[in-house]
Backbone as CSV, one residue per row, in Angstrom:
resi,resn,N_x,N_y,N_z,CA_x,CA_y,CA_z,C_x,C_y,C_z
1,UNK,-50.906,75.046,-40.273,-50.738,75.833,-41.482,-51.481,77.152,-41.292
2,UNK,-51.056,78.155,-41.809,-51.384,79.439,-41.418,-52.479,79.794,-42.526
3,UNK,-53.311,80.460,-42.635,-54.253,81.040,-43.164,-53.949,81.585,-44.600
4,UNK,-54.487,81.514,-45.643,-54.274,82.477,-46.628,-54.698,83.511,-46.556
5,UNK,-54.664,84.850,-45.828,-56.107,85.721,-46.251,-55.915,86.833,-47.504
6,UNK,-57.040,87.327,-47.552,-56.918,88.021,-48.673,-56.374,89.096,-49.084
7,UNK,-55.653,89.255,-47.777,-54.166,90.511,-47.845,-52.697,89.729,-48.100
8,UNK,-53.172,88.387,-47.553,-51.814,87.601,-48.412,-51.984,87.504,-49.734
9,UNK,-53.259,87.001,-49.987,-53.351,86.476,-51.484,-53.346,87.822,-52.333
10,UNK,-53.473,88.346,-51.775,-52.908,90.141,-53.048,-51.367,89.726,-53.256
11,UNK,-51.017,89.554,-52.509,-49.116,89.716,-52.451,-48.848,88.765,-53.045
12,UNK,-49.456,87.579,-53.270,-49.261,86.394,-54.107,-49.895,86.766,-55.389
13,UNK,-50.301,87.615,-56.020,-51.045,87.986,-57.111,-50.434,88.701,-57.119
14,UNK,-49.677,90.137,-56.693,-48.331,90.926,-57.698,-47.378,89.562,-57.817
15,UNK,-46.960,88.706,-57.116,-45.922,87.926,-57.629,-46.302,86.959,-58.626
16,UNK,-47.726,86.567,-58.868,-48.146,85.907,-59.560,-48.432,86.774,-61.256
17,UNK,-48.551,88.006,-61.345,-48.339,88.932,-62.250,-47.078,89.369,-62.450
18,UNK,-46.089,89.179,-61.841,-44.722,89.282,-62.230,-43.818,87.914,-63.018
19,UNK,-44.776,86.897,-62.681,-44.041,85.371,-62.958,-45.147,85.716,-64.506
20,UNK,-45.938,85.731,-64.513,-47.183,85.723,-65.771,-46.478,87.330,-66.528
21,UNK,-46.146,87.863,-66.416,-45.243,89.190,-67.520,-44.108,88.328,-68.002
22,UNK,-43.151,87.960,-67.088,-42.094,87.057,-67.120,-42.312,86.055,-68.189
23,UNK,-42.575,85.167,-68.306,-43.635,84.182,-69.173,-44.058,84.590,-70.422
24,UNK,-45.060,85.187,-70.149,-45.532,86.281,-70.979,-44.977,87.049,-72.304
25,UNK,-44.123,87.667,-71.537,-42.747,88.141,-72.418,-41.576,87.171,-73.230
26,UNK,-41.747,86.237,-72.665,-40.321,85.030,-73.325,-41.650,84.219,-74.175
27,UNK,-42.746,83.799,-73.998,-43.741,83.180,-75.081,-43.955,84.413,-76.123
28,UNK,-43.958,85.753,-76.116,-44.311,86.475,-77.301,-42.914,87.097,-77.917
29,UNK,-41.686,86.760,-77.253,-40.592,87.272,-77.789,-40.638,85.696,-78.982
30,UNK,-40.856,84.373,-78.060,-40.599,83.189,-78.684,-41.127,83.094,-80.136
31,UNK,-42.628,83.303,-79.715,-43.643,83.273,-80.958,-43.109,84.482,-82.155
32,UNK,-42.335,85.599,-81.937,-42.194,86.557,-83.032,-41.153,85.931,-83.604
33,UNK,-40.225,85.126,-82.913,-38.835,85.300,-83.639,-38.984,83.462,-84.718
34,UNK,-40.174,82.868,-83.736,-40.288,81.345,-84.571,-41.286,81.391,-85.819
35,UNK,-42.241,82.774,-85.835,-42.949,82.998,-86.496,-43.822,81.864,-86.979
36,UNK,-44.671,82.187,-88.122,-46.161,81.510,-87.858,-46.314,80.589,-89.492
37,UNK,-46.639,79.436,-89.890,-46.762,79.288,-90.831,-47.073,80.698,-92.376
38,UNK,-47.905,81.369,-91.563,-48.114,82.730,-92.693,-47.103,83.829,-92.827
39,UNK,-46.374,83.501,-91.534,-45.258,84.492,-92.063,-43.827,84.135,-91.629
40,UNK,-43.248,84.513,-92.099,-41.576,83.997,-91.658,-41.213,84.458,-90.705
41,UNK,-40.237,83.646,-90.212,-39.500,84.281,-88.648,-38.578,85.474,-88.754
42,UNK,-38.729,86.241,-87.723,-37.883,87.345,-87.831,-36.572,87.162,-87.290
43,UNK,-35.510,87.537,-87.659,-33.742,87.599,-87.271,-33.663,88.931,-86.961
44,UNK,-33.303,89.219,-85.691,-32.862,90.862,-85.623,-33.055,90.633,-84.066
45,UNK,-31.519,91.148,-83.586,-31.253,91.552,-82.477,-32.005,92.891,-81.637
46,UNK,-32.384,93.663,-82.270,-33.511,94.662,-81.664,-34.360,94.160,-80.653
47,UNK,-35.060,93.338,-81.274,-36.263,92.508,-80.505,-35.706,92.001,-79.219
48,UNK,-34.594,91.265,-79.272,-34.184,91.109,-77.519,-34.002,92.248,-76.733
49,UNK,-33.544,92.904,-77.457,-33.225,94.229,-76.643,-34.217,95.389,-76.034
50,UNK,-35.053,95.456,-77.534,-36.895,95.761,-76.444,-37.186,94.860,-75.366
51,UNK,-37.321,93.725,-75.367,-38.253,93.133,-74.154,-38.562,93.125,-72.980
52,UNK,-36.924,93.913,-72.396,-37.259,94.501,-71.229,-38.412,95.376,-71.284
53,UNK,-38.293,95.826,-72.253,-39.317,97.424,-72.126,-41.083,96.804,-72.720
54,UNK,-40.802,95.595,-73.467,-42.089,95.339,-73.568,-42.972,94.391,-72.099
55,UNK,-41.306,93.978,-71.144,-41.659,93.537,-70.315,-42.746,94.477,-69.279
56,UNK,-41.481,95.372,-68.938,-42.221,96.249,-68.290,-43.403,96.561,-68.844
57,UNK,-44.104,96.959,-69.571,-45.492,97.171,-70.477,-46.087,96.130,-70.169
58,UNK,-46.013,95.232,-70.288,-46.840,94.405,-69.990,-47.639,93.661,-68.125
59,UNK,-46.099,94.711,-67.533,-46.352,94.068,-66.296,-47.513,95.190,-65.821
60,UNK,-47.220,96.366,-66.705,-48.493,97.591,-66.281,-49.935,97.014,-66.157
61,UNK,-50.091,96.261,-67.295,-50.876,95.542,-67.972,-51.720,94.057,-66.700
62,UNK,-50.512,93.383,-66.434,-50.494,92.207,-66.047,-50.983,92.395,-64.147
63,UNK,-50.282,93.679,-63.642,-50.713,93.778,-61.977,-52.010,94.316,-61.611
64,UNK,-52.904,95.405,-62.973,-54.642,95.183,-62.218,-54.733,94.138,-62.995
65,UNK,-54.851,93.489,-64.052,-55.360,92.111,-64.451,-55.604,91.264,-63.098
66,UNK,-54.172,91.026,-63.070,-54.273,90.011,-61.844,-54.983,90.217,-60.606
67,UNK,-54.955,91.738,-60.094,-55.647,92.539,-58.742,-57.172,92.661,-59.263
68,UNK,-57.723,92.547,-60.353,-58.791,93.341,-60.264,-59.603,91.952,-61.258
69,UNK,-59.015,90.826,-62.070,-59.339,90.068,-62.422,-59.495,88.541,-61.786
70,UNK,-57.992,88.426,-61.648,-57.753,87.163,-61.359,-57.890,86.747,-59.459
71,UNK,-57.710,88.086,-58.812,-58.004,87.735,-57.455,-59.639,87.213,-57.261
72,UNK,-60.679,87.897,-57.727,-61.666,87.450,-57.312,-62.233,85.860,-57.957
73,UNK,-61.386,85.637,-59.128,-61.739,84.682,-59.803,-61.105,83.190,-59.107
74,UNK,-59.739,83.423,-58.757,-59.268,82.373,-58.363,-59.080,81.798,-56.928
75,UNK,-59.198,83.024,-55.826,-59.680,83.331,-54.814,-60.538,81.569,-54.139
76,UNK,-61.570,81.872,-54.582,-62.806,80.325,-54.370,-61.752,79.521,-54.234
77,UNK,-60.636,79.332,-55.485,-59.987,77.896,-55.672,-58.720,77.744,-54.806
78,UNK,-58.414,78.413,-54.439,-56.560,78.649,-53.840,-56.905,77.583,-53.213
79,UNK,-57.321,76.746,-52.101,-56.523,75.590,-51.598,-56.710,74.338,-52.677
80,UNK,-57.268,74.310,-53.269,-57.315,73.103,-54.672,-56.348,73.435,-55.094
81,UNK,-56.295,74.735,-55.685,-55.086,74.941,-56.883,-53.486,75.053,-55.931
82,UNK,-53.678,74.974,-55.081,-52.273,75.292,-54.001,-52.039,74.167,-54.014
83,UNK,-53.013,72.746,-53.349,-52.680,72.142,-53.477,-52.310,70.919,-54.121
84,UNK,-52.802,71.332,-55.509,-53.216,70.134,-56.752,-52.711,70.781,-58.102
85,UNK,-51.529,71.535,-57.920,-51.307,72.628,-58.728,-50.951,71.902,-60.592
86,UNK,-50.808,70.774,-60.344,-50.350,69.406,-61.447,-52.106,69.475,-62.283
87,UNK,-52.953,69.079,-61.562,-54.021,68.815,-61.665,-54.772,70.315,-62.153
88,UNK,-54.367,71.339,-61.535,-55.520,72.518,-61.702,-54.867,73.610,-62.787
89,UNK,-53.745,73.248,-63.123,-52.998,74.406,-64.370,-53.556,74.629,-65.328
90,UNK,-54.055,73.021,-66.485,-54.622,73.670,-67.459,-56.245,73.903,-66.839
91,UNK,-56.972,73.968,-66.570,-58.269,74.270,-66.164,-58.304,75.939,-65.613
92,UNK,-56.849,76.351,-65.034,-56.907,77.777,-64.470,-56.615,78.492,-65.864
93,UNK,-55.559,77.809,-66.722,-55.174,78.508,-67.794,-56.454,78.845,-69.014
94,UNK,-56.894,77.578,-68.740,-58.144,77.772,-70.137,-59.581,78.820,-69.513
95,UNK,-59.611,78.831,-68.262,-60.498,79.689,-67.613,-59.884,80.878,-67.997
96,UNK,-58.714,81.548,-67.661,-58.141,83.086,-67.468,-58.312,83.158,-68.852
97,UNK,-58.129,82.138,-70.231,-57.332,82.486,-71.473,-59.395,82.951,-72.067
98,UNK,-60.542,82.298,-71.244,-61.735,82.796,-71.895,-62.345,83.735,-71.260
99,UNK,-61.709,84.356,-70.082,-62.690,85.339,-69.290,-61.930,86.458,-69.648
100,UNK,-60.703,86.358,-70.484,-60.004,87.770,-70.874,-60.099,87.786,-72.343
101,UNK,-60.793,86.956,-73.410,-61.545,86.405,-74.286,-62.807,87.469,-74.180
102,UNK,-63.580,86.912,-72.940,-64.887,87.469,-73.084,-65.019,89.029,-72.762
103,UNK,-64.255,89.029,-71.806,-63.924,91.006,-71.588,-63.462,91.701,-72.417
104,UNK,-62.167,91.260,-73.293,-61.418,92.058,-74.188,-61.514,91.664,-75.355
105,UNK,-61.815,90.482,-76.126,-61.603,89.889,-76.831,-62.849,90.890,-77.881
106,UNK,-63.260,91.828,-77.495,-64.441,92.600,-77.933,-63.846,93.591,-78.847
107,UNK,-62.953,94.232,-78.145,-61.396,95.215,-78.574,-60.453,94.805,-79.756
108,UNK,-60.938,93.599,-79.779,-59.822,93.623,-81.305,-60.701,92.720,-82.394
109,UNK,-61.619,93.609,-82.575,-61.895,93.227,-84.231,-61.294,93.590,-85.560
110,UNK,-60.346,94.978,-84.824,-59.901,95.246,-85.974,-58.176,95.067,-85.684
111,UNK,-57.498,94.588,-87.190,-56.879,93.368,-87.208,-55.263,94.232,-87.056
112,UNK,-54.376,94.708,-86.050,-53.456,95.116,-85.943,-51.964,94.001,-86.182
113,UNK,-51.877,94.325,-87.688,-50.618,93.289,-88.231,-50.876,92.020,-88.433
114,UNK,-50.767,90.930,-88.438,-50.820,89.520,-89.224,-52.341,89.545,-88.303
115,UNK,-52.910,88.781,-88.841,-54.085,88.002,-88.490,-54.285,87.354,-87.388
116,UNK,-55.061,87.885,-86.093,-55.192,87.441,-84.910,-54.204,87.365,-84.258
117,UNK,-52.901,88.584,-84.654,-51.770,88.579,-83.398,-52.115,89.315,-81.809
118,UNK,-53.069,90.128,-82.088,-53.362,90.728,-81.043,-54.339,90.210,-79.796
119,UNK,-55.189,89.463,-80.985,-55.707,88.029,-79.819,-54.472,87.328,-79.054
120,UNK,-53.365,86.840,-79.704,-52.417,85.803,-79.262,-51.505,86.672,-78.113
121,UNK,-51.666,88.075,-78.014,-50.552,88.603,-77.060,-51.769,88.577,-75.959
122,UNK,-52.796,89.130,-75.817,-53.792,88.773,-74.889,-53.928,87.550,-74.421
123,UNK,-53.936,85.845,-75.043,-53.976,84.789,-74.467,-52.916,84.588,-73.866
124,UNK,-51.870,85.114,-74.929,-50.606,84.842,-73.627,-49.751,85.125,-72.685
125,UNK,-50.786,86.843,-72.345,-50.180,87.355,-71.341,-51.678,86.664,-70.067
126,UNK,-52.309,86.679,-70.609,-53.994,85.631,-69.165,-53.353,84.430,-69.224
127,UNK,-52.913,84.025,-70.001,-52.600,82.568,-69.811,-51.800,82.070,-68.913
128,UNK,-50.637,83.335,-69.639,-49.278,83.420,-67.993,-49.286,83.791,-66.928
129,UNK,-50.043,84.593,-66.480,-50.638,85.201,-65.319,-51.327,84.029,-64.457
130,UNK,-52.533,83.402,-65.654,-52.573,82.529,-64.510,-52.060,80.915,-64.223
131,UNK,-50.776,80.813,-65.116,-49.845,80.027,-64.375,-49.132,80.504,-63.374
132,UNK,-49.011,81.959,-62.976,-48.375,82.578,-62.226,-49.288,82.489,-60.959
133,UNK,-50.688,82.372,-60.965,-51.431,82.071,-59.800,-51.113,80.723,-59.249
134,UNK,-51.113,79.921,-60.480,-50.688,78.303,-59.786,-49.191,77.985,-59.280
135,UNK,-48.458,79.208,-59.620,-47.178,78.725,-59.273,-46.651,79.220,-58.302
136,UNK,-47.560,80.557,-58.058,-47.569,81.478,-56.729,-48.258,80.637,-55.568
137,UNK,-49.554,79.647,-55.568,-50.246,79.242,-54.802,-49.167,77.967,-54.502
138,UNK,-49.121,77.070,-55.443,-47.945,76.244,-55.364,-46.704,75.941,-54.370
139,UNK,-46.094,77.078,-54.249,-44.855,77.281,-53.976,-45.880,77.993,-52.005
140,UNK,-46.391,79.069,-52.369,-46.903,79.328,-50.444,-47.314,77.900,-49.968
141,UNK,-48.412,76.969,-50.693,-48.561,75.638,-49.788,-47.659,74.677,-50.159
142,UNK,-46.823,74.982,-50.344,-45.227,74.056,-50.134,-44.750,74.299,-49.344
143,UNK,-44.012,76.109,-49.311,-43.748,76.670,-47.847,-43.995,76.195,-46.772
144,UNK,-45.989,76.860,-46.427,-46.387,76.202,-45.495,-46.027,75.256,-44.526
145,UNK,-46.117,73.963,-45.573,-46.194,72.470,-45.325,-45.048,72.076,-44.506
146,UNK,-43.998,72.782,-45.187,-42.341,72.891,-44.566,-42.589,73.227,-43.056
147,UNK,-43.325,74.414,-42.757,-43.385,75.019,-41.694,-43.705,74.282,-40.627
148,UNK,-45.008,73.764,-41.297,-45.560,72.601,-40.431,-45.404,71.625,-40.210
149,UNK,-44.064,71.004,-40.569,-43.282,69.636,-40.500,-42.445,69.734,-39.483
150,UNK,-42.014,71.155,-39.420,-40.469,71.194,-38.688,-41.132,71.495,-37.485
C-alpha cells in the first residue's frame, strides 16, 4: 500500500470539501424547504434554482476550511478513519461540528433571521466537510487495498 503523504492528503481534502459543499448544500436547501417547528416550510421554486450559486459560495467557504482547518486536524487520524470509516464518522463529525463552534461560533451572536439559523448553516457545512474527510479517506484505502490484492 502506498503512502498517504501530505501532498496527497491536500488532494483528498479539496475532494473532501467538494463532497462536504455538496452535502452541505442539499442538508440546508433540505432544512429551508422542511422548515422548523417555529416556522413553516417554504414552497418556491427560486430556492432550487439558487443552490448552485449558494453551492458555489459555500465551496469558497468549504476549500480553506478544509486546507487550513481540517487538514491539520484530521491528518493524526487518516489511517483509523480510512480504515474504520463506519466506526470514526460520528466522532469526526462531532469534532469538526465543535472546533468550528469554538472558532466561529463567536461571530454569530447576533441573530441573522429565525433563531440560531446561522449557527445551523455553519454545523452543516463542518459537519459535511468532515464526512467528506471520511468518505475521501474511505474510498483512497479501498482503492489502495484493490491495488494491493491484484
Amino acid at each position: 500500500m502506498s503512502t498517504l503523504t501530505i501532498s496527497k492528503f491536500a488532494g483528498l481534502a479539496l475532494g473532501a470539501a467538494v463532497v462536504g459543499s455538496t452535502v452541505g448544500t442539499v442538508l440546508l436547501v433540505a432544512d429551508y424547504f422542511l422548515g422548523h417547528p417555529n416556522r413553516s416550510p417554504h414552497h418556491s421554486l427560486w430556492e432550487i434554482f439558487v443552490s448552485p450559486a449558494v453551492w458555489l459560495m459555500s465551496l469558497c467557504g468549504t476549500i480553506p476550511g478544509a486546507l487550513i482547518i481540517g487538514l491539520p486536524v484530521v491528518y493524526p487520524f487518516r489511517h483509523f478513519i480510512g480504515r474504520h470509516p463506519y466506526l470514526s464518522f460520528i466522532p469526526t463529525v462531532v469534532l469538526a461540528m465543535a472546533i468550528s463552534f469554538a472558532l466561529l461560533g463567536w461571530a454569530f451572536k447576533q441573530q441573522i433571521g429565525d433563531k440560531y439559523s446561522d449557527l445551523e448553516v455553519l454545523w452543516c457545512y463542518s459537519g459535511s466537510v468532515a464526512f467528506g474527510f471520511v468518505f475521501m479517506l474511505a474510498w483512497w484505502y479501498s482503492r489502495q487495498s484493490k491495488k494491493q490484492a491484484e
